[in-house]
N, C-alpha and C positions, 0 to 999 in steps of 0.2 A: 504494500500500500504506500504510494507515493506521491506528494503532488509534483507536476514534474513543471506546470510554468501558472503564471498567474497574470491575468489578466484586467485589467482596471475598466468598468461599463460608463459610457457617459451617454446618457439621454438626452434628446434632443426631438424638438418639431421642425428645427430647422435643421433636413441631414445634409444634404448638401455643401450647405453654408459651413455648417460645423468641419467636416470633411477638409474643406480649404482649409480653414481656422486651424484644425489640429497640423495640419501638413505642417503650414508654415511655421507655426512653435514647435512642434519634433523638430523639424529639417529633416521631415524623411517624406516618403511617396507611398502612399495607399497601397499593405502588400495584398489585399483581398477587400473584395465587393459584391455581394450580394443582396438577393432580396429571400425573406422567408416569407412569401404572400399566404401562406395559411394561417401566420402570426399577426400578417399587416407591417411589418417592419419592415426594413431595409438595414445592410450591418456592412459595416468598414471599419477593418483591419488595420491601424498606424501604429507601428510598435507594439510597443503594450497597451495600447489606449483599443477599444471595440467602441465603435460609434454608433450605436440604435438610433432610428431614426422610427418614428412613426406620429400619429395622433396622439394626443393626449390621453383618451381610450386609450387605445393598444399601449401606450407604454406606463398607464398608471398602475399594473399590477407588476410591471418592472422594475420601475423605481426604487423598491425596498433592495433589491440585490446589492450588496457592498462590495464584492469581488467576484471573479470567474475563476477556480480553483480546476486547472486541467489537471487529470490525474491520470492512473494510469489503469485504475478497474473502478466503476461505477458502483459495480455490485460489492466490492468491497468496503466502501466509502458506504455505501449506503446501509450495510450490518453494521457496520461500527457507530454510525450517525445515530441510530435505531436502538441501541445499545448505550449509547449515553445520552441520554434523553434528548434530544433532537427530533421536531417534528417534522417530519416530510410533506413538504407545501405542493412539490409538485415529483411525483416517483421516475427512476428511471423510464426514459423515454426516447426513441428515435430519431435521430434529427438527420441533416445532410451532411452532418463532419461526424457524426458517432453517433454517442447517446448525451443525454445531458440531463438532469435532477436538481431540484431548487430543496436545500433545507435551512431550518432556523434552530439556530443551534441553542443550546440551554442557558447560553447569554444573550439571546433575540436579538442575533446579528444571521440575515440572511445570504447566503451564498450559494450562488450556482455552483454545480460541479462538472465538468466534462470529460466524455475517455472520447478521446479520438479515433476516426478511424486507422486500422492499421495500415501506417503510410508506406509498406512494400507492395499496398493494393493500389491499384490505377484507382484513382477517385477526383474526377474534376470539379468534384462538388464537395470539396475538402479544403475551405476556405480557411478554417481555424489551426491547420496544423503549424505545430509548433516544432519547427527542426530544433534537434539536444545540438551543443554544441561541445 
């Protein structure tokens, strides 16, 4: 059980706009851009930083997430979360880079979790991975 990278969430109505914004204070280029239209969002990759973009809806049950904790088993993070009191807001689930699980830990600090997919598999829809260095 590991987490292997961490990820910082910033919300936003304006994606686009924000998108520029972060470029130019990183000094880096957008390494991943998607939309998860089941979700309503739109999401960019700058560094460390993930840029959600959607409505207000769509992104008010978002908001409470404090960090993206990439791990390396979902189902492991998730008996152990389960095991020390931790409620599961939202249980492992499928997405287009792996699987992903929202919990609120027993200091009511919310955090996403994600296992990525395994990146020796072709996956164009594997916006999230995170090369180990």
């Amino acid at each position: 059980m590991k987490v292997i990278g961490i990820t910082i969430p910033i919300f936003t109505t304006e994606f686009e706009t924000a998108v520029k914004s972060y470029e130019t204070l990183m000094g880096e280029s957008t390494q991943r851009k998607f939309e998860v239209s089941s979700k309503g969002i739109s999401v960019a990759k700058i560094g460390n930083v993930l840029i959600i973009g959607g409505s207000e809806e769509t992104l008010t049950p978002l908001r409470q997430i404090r960090a993206i904790f990439v791990v390396d088993s979902i189902d492991d993070y998730d008996a152990y979360l389960r095991a020390n009191s931790a409620t599961i807001l939202q249980p492992p689930t499928p997405t287009p880079t792996g699987r992903n699980m929202i919990a609120k830990g027993a200091d009511g600090m919310v955090f996403e979790y994600v296992e990525l997919q395994d990146s020796s598999k072709t996956c164009p829809h594997n916006p999230l991975r995170i090369d180990s260095a």
